[in-house]
C-alpha positions in Angstrom: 47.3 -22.9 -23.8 43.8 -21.1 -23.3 43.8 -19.0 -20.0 41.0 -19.4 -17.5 39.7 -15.7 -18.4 40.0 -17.0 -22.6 37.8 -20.1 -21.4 35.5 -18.3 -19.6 34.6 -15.7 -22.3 34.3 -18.1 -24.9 31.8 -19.9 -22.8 30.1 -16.9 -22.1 29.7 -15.8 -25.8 28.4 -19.3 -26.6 25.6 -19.4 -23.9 21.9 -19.4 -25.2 19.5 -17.6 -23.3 17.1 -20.2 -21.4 13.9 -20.9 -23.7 12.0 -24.2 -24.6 10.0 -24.0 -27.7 9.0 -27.7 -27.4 7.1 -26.8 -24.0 5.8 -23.6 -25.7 4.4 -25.9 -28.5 2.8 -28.5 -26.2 1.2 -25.8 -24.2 -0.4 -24.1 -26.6 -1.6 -27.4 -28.4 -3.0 -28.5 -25.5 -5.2 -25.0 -25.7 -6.2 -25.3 -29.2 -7.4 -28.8 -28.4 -9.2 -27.4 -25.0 -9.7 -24.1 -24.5 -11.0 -25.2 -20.7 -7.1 -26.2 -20.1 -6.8 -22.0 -19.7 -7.9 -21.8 -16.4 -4.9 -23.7 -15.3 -2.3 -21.3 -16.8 -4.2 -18.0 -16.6 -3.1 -16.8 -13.4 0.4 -16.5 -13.9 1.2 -17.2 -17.6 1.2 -13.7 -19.9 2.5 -13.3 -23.4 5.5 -12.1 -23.0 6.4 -14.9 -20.7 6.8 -17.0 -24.1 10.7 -16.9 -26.1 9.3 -17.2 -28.9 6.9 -13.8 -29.9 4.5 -15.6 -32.5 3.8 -18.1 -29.4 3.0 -15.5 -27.5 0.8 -13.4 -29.6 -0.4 -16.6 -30.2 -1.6 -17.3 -26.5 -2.2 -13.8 -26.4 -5.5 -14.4 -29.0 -6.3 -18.0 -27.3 -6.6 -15.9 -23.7 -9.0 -12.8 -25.8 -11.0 -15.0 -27.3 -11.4 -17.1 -24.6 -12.3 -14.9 -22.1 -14.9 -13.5 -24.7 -17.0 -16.9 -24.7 -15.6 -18.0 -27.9 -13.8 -21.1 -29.4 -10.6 -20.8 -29.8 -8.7 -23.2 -32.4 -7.1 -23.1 -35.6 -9.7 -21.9 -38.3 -10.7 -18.9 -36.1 -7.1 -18.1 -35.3 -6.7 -18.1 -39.4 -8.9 -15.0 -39.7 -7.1 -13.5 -35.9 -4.2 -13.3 -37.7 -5.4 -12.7 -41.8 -2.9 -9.5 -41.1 -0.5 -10.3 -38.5 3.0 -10.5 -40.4 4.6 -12.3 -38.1 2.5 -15.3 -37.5 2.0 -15.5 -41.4 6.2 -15.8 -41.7 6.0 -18.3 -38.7 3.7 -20.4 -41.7 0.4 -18.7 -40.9 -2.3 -21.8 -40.7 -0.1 -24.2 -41.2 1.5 -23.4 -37.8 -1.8 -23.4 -35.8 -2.1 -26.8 -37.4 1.1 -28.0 -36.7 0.6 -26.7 -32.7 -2.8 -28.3 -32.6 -1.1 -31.8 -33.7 1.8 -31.5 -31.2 -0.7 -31.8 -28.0 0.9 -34.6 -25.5 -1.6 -34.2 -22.8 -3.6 -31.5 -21.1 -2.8 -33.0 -18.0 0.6 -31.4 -18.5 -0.9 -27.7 -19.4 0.1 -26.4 -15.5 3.6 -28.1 -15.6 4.7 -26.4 -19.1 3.0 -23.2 -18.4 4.9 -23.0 -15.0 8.0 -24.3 -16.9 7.7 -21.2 -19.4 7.5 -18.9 -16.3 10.4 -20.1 -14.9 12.7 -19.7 -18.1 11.6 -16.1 -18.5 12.4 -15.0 -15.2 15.6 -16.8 -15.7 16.1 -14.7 -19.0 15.0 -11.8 -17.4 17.9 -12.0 -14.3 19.8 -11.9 -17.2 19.1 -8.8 -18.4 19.2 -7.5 -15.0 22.4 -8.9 -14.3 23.6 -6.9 -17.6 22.2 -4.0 -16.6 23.7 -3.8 -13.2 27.3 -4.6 -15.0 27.0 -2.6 -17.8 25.6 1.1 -15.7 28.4 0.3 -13.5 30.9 0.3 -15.7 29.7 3.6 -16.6 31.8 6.4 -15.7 29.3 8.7 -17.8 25.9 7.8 -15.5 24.9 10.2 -13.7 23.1 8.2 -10.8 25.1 7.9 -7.7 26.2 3.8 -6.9 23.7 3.6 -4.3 20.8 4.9 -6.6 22.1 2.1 -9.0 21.7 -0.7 -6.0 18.2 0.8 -5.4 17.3 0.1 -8.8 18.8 -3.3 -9.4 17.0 -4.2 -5.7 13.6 -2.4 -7.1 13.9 -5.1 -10.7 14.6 -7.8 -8.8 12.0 -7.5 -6.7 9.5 -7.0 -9.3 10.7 -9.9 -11.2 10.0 -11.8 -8.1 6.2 -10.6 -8.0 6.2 -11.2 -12.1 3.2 -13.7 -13.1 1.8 -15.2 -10.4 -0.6 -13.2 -8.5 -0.6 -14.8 -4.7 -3.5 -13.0 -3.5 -6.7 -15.6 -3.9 -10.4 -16.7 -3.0 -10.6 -17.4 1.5 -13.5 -19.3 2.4 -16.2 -17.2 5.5 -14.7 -20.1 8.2 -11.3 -19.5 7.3 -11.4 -15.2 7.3 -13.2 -15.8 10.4 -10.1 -17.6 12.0 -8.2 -14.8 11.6 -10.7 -12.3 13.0 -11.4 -14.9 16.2 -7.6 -15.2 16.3 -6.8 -11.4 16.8 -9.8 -11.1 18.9 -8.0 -13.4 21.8 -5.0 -11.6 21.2 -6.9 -8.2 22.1 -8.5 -9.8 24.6 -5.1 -11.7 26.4 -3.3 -8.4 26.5 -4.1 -5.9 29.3 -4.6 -3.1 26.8 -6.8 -4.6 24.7 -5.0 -3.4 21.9 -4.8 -5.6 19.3 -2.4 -4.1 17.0 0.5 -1.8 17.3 0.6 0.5 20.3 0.7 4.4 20.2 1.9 4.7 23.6 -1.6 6.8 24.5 -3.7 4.8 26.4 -6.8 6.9 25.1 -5.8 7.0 21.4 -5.4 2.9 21.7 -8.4 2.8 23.4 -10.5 4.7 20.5 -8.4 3.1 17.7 -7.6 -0.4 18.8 -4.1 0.2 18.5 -2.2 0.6 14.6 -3.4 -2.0 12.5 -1.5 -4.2 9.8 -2.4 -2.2 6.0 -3.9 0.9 7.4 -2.8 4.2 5.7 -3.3 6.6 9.2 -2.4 10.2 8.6 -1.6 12.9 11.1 -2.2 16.3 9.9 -1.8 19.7 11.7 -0.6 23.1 10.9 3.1 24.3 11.7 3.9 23.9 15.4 1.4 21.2 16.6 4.0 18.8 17.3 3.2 16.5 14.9 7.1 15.1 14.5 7.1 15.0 18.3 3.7 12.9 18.2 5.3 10.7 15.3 8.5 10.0 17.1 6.8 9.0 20.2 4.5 6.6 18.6 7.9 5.6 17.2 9.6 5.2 20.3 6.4 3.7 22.0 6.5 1.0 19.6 9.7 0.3 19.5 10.3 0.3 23.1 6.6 -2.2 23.5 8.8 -4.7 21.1 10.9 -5.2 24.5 7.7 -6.0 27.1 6.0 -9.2 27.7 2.8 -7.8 27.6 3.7 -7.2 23.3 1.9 -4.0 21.3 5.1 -3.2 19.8 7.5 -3.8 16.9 10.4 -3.4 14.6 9.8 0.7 13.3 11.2 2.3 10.6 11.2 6.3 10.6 12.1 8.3 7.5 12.5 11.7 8.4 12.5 14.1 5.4 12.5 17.5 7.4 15.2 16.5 10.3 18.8 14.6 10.3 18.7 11.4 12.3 20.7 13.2 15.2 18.1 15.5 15.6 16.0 13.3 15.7 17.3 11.0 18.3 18.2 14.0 20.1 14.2 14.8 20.3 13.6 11.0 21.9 16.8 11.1 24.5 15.3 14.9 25.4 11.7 13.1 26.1 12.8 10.5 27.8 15.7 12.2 30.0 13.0 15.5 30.5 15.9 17.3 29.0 15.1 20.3 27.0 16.4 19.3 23.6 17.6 22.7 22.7 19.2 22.5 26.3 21.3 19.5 25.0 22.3 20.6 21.1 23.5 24.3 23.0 25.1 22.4 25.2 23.7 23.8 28.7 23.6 21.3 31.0 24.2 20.8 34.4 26.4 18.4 35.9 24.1 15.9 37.0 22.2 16.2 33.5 25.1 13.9 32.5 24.5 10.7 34.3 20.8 10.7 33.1 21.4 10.7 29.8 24.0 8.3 29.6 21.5 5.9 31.2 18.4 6.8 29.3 21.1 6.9 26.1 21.9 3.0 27.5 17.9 2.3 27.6 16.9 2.7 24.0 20.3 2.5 22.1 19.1 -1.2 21.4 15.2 -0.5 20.6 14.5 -1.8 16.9 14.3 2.3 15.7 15.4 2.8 12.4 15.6 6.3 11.2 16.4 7.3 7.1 16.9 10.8 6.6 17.5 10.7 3.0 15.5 13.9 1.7 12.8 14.1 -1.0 12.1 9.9 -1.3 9.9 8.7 -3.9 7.4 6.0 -3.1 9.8 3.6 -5.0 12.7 4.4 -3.0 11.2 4.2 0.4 8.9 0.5 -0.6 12.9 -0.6 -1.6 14.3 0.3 2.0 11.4 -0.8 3.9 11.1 -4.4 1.7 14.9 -4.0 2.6 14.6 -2.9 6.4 11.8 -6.4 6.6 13.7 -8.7 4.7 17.2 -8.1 6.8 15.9 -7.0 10.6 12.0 -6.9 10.5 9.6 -4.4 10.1 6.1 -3.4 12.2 5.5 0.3 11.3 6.7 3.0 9.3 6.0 6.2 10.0 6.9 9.3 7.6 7.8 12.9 8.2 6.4 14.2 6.1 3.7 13.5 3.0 4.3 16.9 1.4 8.3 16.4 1.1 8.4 13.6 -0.9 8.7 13.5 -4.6 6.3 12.4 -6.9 6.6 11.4 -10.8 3.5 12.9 -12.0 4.0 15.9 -14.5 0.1 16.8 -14.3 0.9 19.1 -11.4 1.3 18.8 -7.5 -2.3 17.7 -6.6 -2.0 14.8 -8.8 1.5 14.5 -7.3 0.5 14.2 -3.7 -2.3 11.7 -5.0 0.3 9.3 -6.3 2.2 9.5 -3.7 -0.7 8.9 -1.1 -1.9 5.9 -2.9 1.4 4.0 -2.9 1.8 4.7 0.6 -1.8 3.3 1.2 -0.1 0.4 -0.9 2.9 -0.5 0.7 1.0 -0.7 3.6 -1.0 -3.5 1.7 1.5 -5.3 0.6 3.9 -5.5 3.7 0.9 -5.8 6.0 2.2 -3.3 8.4 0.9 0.4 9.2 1.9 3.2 8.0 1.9 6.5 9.4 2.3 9.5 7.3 2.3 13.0 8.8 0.8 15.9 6.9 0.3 19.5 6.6 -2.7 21.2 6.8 -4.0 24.4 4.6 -3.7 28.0 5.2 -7.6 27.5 5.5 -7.2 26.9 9.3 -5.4 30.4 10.0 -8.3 32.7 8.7 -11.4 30.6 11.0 -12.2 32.2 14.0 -12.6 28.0 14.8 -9.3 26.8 14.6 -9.9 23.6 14.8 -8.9 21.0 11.5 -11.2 19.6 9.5 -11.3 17.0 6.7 -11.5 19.8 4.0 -7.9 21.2 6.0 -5.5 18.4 4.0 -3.1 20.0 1.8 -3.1 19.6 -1.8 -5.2 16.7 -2.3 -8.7 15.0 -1.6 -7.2 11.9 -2.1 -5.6 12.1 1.0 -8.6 11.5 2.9 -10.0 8.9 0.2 -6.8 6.2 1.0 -6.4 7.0 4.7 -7.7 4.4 6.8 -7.3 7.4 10.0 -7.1 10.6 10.0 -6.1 12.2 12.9 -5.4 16.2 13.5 -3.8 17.8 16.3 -4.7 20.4 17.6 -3.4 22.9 21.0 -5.8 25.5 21.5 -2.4 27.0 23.8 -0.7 28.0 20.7 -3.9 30.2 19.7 -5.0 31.6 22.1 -1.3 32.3 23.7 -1.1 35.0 20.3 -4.0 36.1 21.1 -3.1 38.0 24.7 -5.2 41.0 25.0 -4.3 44.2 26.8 -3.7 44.5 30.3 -5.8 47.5 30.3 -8.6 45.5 30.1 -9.0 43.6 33.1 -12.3 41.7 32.2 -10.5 40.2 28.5 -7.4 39.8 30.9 -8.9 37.9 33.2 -10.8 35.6 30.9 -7.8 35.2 28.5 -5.7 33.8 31.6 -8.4 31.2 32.5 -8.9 29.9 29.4 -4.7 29.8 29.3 -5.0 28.3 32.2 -7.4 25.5 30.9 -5.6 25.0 27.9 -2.4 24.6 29.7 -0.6 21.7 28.3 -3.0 20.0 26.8 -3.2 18.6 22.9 -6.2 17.3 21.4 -5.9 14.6 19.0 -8.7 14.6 17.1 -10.2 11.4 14.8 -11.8 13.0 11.7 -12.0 9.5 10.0 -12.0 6.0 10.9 -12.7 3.4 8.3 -13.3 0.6 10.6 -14.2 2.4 14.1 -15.6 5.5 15.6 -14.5 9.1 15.2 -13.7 11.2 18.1 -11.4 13.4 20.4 -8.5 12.0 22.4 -7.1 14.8 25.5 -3.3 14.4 26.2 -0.5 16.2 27.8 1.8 18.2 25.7 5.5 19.4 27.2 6.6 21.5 24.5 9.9 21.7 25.9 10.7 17.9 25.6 8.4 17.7 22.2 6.5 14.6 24.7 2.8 13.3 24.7 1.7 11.8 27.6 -1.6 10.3 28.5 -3.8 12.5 30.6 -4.5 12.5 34.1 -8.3 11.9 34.7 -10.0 13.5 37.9 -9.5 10.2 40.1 -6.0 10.3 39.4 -5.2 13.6 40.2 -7.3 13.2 43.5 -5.5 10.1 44.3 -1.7 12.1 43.6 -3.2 14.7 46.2 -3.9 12.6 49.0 
């Protein structure tokens, strides 16, 4: 008696991979006897949907021809294929013949098209399926198991987008919906922020919150802050997905440069006004405790997500963010930083960063979210007596500043001018030195180089380098108001 395992195999072996060649026929009669019928297939259909190769170099000439104004049918496929060896084995004319006699109707052209589709996806997740088996079985591979799962979700996903191409024609009216639709969302909430919130009621303000496909970049040299301004546009998000008044959203963070404990350390140390290097040495007081159990309690639930897998490719972080929106939902990714991930370009680092800047402008695209991608800036800055960024600043690559939506620079004139103390011998320089400390006190600018879709400008906010925190700035009424 067979065994279930015997049974199965011999099924196995016996299987044909999915293919019609009668619907392949009909389709491509239905062509030859009017090339018009193309329009209904030419969106999704390509050659190598078709089992059969010579019907697919077959539609391949039909679409060429076609698409060059000409008539497509059997005598002028004759002299397409006068040197093609494969059609001629297939039976050469006699073939095209034989195809243009086996049209049923080209009413049906859309039905067997999508029908072809559907069986080569079908073979294809067989290949896949293969794949996945046969690397994991393996012992010789050298990727790691979950580099093999980020490939098999990477193919699958792509076989998923094979062929049909979703994006299409939208009429003024209906484009206009949309627009009058996010309007009175702006307009309902108190902020008037219609898209994601930065937590800075100024930055909002001048940027109308983070908006769904923008690429926004923030770039500053070493010590600006720009993780601590990243992870509190993180947390501000996050924490606005909990309030009835909205702004906010499910946020992925992948953090290149630090672990995901340090990272949450930075937001508990912000939010408790807990030094964090006060916390990781350990030197707290006694009553330290109680607050950061409770601000620990406050955010533990926020929809934060933090990766710290070093040196991603694009590839790898479009699979975990497709992953992180498919399983829990995502708003807005934001990236620490540009110039640590890896790129696949051999032509050198520029072209490197380029690559890597344009599929972060489309991921953004395609999951209709922001994306925020901190960067460094050029030695360029040190050797101005003007400190502040400029466009010409980005690290590496012009391209940078050709797929960002925003760019935005930070900039603490503290840090400068604090290396900068002149001698106490001179009391005049002294003097001046301290006022200008004095003024500077605290305070970050967040500078807009580059807006695609609103004004450019500079945005004042309160910097506590000890907690890494940005904080919106208290304007003169508000400061007269907290002194009476």
């Amino acid at each position: 008696m067979d065994t279930l395992l015997e049974r199965s195999t011999e099924n196995t072996l016996m299987r044909l991979p999915p293919m019609n060649e009668d619907a392949e026929q009909a389709l491509l009669g239905a062509l030859l006897h009017n090339n018009e019928a193309l329009e209904r297939v030419s969106e999704f259909l390509k050659p190598e949907h078709f089992s059969n190769p010579v019907n697919g170099r077959i539609f391949e000439a039909i679409s060429k021809l076609c698409n060059q104004g000409r008539v497509a049918d059997p005598i002028i496929l004759k002299d397409f294929f006068s040197t093609d060896e494969l059609v001629k084995n297939a039976g050469g004319v006699d073939y095209l013949i034989h195809l243009a006699d086996s049209v049923v109707s080209i009413i049906n052209t859309e039905h067997y098209g999508r029908l072809i589709r559907d069986l080569f996806v079908r073979r294809k997740l067989i290949d896949v399926g293969e794949t996945i088996v046969n690397d994991a079985h393996d012992s010789n591979i050298k990727e790691s198991a979950e580099a093999q799962i980020e490939n098999a979700e990477k193919e699958l996903f792509d076989l998923a987008m094979t062929g049909e191409n979703k994006n299409k024609f939208y009429s003024i009216g209906d484009a206009l919906k949309v627009s009058l639709t996010s309007a009175e969302a702006a307009f309902k909430r108190d902020s008037h922020v219609v898209g994601i919130t930065t937590g800075l009621k100024d930055l909002d303000a001048l940027l109308g919150g983070l908006h769904p496909s923008d690429l926004l970049i923030i770039a500053g040299r070493p010590s600006m802050g720009k993780t601590g301004l990243g992870t509190n546009i993180a947390f501000s998000a996050a924490q606005a997905s909990t309030l009835k008044n909205g702004g906010g959203g499910s946020v992925a963070f992948f953090s290149m440069e630090m672990s995901s404990d340090q990272l949450a350390t930075r937001i508990l140390s912000h939010e408790a006004k807990i030094s964090s290097d006060k916390i990781r040495r350990g030197e707290l007081r006694q009553e330290d405790f109680p607050k950061l159990i409770e601000v620990s309690r406050k955010i533990s639930d926020l929809p934060l997500y933090i990766d710290d897998t070093p040196a991603l490719t694009v590839a790898a972080l479009r699979t975990r963010a497709r992953r992180l929106k498919r399983q829990k939902g995502l708003d807005l990714i934001v990236i620490d930083y540009l110039q640590l991930m890896q790129g696949k370009s051999s032509e050198g680092r520029v072209q490197e960063i380029s690559e890597i800047s344009r599929g972060l402008k489309a991921l953004a695209k395609e999951l209709q979210i922001p994306v925020i991608a901190l960067s460094q800036l050029s030695r360029a800055v040190e050797q101005r007596d003007d400190k502040r960024p400029m466009l010409s600043d980005l690290r590496e690559s012009g391209s940078i500043e050709q797929d960002a939506d925003v760019v935005m620079f930070i900039y603490r004139e503290e840090y400068y001018l604090g290396r900068q103390e002149p001698d106490e011998g001179s009391p005049e320089k002294y003097a001046t030195w301290q006022e200008r400390m004095e003024k500077a006190h605290n305070q970050a600018d967040i500078i807009i180089a580059k807006q695609r879709h609103g004004p450019i400008g500079t945005v004042q906010t309160h910097f506590e380098g000890q907690f890494t925190k940005f904080s919106n700035r208290a304007r003169p009424q508000e400061l007269e108001g907290r002194g009476r």
